[in-house]
N, CA, C and O atoms as CSV, one atom per row, in Angstrom:
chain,resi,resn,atom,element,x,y,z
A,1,UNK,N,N,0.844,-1.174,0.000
A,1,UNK,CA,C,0.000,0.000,0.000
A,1,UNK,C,C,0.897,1.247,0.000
A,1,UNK,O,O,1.918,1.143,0.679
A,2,UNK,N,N,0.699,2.380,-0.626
A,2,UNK,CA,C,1.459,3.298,-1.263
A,2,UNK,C,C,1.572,4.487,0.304
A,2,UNK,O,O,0.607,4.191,1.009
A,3,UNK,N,N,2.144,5.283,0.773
A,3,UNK,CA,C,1.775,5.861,1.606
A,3,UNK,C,C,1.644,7.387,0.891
A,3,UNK,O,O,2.436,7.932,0.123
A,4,UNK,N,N,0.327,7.890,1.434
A,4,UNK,CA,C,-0.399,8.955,0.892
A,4,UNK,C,C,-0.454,10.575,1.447
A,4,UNK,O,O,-0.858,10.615,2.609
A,5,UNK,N,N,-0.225,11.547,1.029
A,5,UNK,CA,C,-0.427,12.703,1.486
A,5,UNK,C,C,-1.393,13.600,1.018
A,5,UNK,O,O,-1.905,13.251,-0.045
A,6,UNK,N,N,-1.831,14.745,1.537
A,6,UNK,CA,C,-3.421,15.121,0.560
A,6,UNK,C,C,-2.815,16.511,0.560
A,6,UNK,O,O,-1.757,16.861,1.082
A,7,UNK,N,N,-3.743,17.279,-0.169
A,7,UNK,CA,C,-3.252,18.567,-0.975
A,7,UNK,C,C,-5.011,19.018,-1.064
A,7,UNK,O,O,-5.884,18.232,-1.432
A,8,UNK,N,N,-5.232,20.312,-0.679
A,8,UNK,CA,C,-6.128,20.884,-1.887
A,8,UNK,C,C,-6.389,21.628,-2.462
A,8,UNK,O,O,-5.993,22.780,-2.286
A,9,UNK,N,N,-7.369,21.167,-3.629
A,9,UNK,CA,C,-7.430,22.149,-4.409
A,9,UNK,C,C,-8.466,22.771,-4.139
A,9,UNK,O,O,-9.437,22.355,-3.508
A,10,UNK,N,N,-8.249,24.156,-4.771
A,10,UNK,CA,C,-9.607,25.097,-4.543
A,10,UNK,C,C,-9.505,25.991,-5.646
A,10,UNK,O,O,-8.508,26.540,-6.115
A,11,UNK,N,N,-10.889,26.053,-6.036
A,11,UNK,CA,C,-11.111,26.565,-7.631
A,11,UNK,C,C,-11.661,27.543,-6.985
A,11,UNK,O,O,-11.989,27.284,-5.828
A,12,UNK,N,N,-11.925,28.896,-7.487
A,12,UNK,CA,C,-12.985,30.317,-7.570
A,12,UNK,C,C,-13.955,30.822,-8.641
A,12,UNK,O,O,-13.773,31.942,-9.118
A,13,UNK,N,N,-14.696,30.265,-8.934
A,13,UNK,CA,C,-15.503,29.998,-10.272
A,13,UNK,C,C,-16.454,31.332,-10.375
A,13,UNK,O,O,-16.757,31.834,-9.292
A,14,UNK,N,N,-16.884,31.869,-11.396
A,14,UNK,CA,C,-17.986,32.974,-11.493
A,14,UNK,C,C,-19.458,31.773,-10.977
A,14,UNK,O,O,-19.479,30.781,-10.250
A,15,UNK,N,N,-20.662,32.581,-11.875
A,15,UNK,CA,C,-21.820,31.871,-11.604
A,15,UNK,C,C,-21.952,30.652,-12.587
A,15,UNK,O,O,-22.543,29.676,-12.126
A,16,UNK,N,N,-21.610,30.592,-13.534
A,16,UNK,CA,C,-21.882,29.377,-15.137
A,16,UNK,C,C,-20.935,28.738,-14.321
A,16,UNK,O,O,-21.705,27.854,-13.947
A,17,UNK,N,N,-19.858,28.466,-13.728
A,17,UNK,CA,C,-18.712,27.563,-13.261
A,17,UNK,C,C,-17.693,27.416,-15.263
A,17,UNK,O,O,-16.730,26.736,-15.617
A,18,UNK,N,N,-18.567,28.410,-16.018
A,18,UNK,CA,C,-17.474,28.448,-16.947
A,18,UNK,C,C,-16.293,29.245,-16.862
A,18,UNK,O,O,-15.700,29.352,-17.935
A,19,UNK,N,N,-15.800,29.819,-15.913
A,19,UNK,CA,C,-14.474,30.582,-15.708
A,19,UNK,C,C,-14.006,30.189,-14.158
A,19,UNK,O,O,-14.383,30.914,-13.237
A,20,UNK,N,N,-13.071,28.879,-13.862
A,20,UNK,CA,C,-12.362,29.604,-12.534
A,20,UNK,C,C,-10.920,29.266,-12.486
A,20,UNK,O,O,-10.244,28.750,-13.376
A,21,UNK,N,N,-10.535,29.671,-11.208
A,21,UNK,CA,C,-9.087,29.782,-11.204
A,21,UNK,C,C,-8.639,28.950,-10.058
A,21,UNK,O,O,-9.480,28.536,-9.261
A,22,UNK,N,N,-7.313,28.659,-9.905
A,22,UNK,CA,C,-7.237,28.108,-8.349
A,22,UNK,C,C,-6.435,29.375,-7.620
A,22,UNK,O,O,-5.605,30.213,-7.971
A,23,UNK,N,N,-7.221,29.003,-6.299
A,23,UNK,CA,C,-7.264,29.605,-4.828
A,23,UNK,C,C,-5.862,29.044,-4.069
A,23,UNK,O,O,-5.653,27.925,-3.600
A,24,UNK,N,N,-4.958,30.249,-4.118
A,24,UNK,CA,C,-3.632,29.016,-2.945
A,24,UNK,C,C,-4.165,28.810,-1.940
A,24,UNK,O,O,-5.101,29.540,-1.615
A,25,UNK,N,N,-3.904,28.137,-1.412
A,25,UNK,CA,C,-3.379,27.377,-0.250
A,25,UNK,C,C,-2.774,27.585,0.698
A,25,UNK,O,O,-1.634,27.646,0.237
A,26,UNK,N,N,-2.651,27.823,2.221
A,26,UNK,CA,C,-1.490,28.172,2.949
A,26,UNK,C,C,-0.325,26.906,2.959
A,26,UNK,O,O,0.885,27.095,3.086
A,27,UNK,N,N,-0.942,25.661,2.804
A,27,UNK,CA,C,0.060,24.347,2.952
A,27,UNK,C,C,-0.385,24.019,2.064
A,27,UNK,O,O,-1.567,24.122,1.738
A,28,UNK,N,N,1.077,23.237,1.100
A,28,UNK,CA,C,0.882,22.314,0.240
A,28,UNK,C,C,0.293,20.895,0.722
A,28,UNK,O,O,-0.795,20.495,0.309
A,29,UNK,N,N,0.931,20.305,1.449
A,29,UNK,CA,C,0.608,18.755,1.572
A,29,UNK,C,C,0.161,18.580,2.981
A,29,UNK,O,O,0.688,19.367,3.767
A,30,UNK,N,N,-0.810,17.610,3.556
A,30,UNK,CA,C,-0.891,17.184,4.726
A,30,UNK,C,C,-1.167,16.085,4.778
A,30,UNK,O,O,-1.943,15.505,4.019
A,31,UNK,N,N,-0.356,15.454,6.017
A,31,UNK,CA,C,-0.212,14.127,6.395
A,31,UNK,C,C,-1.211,13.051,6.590
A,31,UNK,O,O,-1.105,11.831,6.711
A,32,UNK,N,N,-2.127,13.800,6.584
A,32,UNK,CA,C,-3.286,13.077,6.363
A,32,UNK,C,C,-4.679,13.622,5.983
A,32,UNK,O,O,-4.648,14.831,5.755
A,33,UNK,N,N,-6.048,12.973,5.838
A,33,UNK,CA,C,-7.146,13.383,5.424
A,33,UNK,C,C,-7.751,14.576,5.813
A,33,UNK,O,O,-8.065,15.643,5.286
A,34,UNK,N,N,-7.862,13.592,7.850
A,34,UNK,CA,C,-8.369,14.175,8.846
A,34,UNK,C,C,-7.642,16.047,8.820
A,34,UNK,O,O,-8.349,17.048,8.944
A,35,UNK,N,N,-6.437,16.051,8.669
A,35,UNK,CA,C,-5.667,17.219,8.589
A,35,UNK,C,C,-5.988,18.280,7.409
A,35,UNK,O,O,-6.219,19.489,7.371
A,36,UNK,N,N,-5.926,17.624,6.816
A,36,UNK,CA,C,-6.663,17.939,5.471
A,36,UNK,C,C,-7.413,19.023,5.789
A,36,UNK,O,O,-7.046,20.198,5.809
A,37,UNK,N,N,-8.524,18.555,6.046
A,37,UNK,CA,C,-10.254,18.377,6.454
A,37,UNK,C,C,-10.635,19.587,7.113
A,37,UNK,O,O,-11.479,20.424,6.792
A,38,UNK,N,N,-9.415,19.493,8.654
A,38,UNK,CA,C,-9.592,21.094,9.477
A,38,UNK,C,C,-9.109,21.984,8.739
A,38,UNK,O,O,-9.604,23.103,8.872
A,39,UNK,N,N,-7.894,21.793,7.629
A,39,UNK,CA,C,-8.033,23.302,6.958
A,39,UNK,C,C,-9.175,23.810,5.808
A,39,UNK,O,O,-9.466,24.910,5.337
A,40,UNK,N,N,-9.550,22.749,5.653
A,40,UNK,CA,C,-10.303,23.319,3.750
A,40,UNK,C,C,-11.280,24.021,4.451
A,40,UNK,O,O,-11.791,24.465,3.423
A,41,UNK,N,N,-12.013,24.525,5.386
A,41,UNK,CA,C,-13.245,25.801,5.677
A,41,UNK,C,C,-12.180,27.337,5.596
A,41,UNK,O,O,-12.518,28.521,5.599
A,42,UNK,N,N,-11.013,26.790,5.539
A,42,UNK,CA,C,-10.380,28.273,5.761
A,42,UNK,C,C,-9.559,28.551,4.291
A,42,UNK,O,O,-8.932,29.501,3.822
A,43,UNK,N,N,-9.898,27.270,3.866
A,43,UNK,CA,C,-9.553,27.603,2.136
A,43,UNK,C,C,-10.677,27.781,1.368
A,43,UNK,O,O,-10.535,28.386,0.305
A,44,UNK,N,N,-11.726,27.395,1.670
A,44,UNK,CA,C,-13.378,28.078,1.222
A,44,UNK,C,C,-13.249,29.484,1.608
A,44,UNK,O,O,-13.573,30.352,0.798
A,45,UNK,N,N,-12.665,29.889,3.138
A,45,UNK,CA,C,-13.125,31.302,3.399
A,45,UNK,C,C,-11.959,32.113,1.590
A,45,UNK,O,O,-12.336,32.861,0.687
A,46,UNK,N,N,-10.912,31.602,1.790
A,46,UNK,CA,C,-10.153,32.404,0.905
A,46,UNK,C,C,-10.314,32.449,-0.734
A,46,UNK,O,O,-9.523,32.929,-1.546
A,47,UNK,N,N,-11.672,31.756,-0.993
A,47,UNK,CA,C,-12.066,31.583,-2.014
A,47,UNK,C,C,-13.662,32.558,-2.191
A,47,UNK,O,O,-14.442,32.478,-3.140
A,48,UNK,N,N,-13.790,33.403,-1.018
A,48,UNK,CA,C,-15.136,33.992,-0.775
A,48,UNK,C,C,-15.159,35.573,-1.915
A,48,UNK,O,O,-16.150,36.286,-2.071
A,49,UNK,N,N,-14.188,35.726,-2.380
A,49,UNK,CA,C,-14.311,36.433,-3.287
A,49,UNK,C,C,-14.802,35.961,-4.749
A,49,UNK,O,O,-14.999,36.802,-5.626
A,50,UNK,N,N,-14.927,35.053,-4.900
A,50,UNK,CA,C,-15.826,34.696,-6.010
A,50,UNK,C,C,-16.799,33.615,-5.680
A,50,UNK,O,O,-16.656,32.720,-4.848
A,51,UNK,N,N,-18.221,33.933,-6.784
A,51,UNK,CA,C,-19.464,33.459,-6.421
A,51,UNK,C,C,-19.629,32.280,-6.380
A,51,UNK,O,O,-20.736,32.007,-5.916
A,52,UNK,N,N,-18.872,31.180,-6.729
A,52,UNK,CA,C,-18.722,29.947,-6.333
A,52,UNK,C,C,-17.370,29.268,-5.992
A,52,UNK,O,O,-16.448,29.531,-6.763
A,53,UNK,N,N,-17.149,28.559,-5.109
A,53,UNK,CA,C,-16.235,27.691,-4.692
A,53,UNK,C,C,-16.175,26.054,-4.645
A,53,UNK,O,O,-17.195,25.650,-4.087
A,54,UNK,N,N,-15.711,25.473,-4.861
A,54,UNK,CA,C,-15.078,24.015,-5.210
A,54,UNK,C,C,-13.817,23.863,-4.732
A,54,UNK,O,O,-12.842,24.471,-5.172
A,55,UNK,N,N,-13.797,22.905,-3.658
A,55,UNK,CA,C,-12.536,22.405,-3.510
A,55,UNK,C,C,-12.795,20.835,-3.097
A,55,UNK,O,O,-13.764,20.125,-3.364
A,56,UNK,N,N,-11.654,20.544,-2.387
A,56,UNK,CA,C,-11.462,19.373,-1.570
A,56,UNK,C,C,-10.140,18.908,-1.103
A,56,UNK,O,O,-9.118,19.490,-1.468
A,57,UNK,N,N,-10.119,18.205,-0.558
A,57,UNK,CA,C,-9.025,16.918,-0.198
A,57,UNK,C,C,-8.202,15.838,-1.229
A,57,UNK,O,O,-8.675,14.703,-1.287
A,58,UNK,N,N,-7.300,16.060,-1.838
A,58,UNK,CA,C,-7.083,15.132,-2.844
A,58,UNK,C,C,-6.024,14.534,-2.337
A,58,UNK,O,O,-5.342,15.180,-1.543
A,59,UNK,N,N,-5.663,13.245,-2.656
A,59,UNK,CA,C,-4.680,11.920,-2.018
A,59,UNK,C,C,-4.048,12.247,-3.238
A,59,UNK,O,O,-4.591,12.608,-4.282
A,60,UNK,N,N,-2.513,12.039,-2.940
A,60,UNK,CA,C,-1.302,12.128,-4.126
A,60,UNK,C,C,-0.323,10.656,-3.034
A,60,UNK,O,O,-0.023,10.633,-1.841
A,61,UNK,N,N,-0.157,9.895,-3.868
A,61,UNK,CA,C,1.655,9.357,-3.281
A,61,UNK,C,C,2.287,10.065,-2.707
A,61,UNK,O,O,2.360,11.227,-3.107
A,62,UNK,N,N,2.813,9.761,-1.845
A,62,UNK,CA,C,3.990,10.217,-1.249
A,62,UNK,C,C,4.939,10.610,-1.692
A,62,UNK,O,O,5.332,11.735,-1.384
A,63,UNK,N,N,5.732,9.697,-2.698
A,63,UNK,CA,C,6.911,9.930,-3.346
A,63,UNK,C,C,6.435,10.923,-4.717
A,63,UNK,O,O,7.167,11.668,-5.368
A,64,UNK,N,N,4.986,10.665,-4.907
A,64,UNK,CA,C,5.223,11.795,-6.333
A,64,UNK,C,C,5.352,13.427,-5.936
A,64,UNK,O,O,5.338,14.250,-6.851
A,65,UNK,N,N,5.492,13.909,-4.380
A,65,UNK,CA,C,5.567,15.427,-3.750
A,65,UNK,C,C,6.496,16.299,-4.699
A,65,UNK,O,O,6.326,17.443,-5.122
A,66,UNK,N,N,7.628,15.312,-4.918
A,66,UNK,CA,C,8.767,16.005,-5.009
A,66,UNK,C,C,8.554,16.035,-6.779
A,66,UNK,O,O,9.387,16.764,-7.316
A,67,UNK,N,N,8.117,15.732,-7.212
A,67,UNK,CA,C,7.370,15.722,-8.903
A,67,UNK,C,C,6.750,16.578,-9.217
A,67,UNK,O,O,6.348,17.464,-8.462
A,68,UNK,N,N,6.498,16.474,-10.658
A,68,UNK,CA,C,5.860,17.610,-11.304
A,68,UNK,C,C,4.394,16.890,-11.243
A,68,UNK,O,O,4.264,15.782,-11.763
A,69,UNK,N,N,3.470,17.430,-10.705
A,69,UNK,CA,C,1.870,16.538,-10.511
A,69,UNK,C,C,0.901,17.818,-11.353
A,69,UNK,O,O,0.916,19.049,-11.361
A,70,UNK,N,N,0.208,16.898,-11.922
A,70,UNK,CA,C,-0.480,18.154,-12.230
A,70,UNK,C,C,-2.316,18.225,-11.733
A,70,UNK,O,O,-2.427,18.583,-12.905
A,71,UNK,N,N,-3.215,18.226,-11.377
A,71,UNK,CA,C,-4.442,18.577,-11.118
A,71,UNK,C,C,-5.506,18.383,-12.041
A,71,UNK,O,O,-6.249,19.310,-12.364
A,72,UNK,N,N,-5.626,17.131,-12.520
A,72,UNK,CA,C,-6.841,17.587,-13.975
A,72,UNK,C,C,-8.289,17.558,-13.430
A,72,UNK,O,O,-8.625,16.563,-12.788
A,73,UNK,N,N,-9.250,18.642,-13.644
A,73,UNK,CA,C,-10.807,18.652,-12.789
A,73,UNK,C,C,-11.595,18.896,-13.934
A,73,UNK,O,O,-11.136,19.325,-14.993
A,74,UNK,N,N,-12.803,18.620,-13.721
A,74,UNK,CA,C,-14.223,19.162,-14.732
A,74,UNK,C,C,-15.064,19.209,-13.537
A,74,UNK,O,O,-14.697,18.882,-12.408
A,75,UNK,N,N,-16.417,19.714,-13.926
A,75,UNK,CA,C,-17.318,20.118,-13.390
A,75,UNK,C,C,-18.461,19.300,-14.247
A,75,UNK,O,O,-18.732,19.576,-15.416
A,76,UNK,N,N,-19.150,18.149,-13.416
A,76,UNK,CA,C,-19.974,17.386,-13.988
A,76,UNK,C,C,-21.809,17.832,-14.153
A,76,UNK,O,O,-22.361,18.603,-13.368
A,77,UNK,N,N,-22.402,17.267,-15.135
A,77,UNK,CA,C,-24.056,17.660,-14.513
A,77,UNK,C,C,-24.609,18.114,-13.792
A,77,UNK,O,O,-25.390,19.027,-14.064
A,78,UNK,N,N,-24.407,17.616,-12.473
A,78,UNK,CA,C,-24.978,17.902,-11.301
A,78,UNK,C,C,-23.603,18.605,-10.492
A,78,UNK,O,O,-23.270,18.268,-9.355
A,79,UNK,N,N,-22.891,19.634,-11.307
A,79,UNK,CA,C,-22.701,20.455,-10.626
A,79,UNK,C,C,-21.122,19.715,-9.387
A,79,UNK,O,O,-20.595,20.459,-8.560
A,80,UNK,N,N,-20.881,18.910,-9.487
A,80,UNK,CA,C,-19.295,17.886,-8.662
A,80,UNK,C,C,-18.168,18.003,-9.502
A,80,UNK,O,O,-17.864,17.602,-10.626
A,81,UNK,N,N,-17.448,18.925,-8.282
A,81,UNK,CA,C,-15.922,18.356,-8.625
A,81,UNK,C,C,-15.643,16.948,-8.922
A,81,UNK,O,O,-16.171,16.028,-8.297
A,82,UNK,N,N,-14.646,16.755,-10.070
A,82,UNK,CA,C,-13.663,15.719,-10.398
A,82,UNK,C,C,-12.813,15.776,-10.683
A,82,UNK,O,O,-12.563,16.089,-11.847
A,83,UNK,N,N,-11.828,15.497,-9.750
A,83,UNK,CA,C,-10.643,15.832,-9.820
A,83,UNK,C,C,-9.221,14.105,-10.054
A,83,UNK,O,O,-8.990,13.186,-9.269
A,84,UNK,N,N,-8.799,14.318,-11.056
A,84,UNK,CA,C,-7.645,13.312,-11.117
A,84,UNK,C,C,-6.107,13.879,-10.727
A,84,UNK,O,O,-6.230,15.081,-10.495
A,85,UNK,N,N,-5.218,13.614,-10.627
A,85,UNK,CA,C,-3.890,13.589,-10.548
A,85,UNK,C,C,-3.242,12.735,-11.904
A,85,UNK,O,O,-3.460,11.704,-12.540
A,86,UNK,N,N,-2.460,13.693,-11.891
A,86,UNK,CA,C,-1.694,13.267,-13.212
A,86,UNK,C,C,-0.267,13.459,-13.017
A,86,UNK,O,O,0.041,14.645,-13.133
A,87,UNK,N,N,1.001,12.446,-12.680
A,87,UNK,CA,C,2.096,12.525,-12.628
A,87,UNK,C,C,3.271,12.879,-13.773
A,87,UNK,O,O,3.160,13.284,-14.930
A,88,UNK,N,N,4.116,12.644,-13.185
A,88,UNK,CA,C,5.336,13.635,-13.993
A,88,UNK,C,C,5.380,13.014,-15.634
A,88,UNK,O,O,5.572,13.635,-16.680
A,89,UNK,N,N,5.066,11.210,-15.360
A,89,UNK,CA,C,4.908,10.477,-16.262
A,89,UNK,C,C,3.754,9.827,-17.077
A,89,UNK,O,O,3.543,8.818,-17.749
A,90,UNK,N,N,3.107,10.981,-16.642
A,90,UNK,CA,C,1.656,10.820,-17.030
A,90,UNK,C,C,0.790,10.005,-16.837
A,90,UNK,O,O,-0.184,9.931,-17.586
A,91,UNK,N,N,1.025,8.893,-15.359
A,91,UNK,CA,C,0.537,8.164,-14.817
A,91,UNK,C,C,-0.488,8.966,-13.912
A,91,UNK,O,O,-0.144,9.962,-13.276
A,92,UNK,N,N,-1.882,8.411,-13.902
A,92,UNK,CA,C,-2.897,9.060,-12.922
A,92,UNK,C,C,-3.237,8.525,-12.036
A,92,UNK,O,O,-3.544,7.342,-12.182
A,93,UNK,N,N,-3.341,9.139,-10.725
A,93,UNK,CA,C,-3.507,8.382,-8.982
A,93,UNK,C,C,-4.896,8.297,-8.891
A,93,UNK,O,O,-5.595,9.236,-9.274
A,94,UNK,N,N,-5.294,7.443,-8.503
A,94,UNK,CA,C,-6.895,6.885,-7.799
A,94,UNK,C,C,-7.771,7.152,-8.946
A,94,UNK,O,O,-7.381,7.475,-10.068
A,95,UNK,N,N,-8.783,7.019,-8.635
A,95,UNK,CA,C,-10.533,7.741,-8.696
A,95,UNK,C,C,-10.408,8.990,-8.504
A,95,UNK,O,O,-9.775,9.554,-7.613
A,96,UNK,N,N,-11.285,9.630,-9.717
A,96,UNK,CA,C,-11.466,11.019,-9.467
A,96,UNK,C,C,-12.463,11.364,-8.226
A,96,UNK,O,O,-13.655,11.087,-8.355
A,97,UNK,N,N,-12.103,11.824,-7.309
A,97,UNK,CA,C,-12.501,12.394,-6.209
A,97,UNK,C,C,-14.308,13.600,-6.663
A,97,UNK,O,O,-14.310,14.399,-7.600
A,98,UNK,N,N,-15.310,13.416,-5.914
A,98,UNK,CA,C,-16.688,14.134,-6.417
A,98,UNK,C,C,-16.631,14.875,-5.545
A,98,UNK,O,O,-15.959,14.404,-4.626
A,99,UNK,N,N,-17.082,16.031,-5.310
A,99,UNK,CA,C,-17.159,17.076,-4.270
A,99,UNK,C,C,-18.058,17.967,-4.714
A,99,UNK,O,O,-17.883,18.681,-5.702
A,100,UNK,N,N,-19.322,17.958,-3.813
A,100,UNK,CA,C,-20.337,18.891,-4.151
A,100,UNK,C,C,-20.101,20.684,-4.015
A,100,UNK,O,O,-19.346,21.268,-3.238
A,101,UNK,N,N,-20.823,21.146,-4.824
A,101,UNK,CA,C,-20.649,22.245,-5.446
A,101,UNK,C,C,-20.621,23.651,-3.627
A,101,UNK,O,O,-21.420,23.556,-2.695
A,102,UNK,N,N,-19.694,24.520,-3.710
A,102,UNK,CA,C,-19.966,24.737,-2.237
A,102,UNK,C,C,-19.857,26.208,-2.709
A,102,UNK,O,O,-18.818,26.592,-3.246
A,103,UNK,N,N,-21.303,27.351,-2.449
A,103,UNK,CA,C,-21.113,29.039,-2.916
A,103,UNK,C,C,-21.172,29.597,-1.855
A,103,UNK,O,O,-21.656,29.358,-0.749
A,104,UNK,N,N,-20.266,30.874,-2.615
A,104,UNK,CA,C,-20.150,32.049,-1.711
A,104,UNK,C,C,-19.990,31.848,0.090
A,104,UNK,O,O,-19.667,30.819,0.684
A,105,UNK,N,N,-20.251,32.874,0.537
A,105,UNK,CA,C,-20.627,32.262,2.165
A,105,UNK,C,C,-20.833,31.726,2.813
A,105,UNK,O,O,-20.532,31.863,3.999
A,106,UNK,N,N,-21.398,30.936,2.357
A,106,UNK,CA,C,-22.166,29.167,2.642
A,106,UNK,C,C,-21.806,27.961,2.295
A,106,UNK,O,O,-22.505,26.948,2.261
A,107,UNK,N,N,-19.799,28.195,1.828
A,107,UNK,CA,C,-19.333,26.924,1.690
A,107,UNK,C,C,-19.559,25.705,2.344
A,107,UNK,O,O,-19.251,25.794,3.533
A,108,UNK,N,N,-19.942,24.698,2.052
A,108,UNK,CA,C,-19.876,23.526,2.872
A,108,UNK,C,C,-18.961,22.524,2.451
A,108,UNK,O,O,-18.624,22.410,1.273
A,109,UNK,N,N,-18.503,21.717,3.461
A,109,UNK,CA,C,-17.551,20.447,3.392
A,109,UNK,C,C,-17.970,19.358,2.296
A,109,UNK,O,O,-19.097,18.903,2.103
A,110,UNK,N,N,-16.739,19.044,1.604
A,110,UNK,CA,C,-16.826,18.330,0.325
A,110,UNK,C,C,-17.244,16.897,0.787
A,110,UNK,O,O,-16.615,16.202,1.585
A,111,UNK,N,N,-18.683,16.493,0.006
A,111,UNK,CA,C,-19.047,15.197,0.152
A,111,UNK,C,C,-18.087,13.710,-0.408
A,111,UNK,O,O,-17.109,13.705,-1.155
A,112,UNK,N,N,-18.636,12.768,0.122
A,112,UNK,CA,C,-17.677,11.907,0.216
A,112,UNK,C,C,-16.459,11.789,0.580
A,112,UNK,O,O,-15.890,10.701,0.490
């Protein structure tokens, strides 16, 4: 079993979710989910300048940190993040991760 670190991402989308950008981050990687988890409400807050927000928790390898990773997401039907990982070698980590749609002020914690 691979040992895992999480990262997230956070998009800033207008209203269509046809324009957004990503939101930094204060930390790149954390050691785990749970860790994860207590920061992303304070990476929603830093995404409160635009009318919708999307993020989450994404699992990367361990060893791919020090790599060039890249982030590939869409925005499905009903409105869910999907997010893949894509390595230096163009190998992709897990299942794309779903994360319900979270606006303005009223971000909420990414499902599943």
């Amino acid at each position: 079993m691979e040992n895992l670190v999480f990262a997230i991402l956070m998009l800033g989308c207008d209203h269509t979710l046809e324009a957004c950008e990503n939101v930094p981050t204060p930390i790149e990687f954390y050691a785990s989910r749970e860790a994860c988890e207590e920061i992303l409400p304070l990476a929603f807050h830093e995404a409160e300048t635009h009318p919708i927000a999307l993020g989450d928790c994404v699992a990367i390898p361990e060893n791919w940190i020090e790599k060039d990773i890249v982030f590939e997401w869409s925005v499905d039907e009903d409105e869910r993040l999907k997010i893949a990982v894509r390595g230096a070698d163009n190998t992709v980590f897990g299942d794309p991760t779903v994360t319900k749609v979270a606006s303005g002020k009223t971000s909420r914690m990414p499902a599943g």
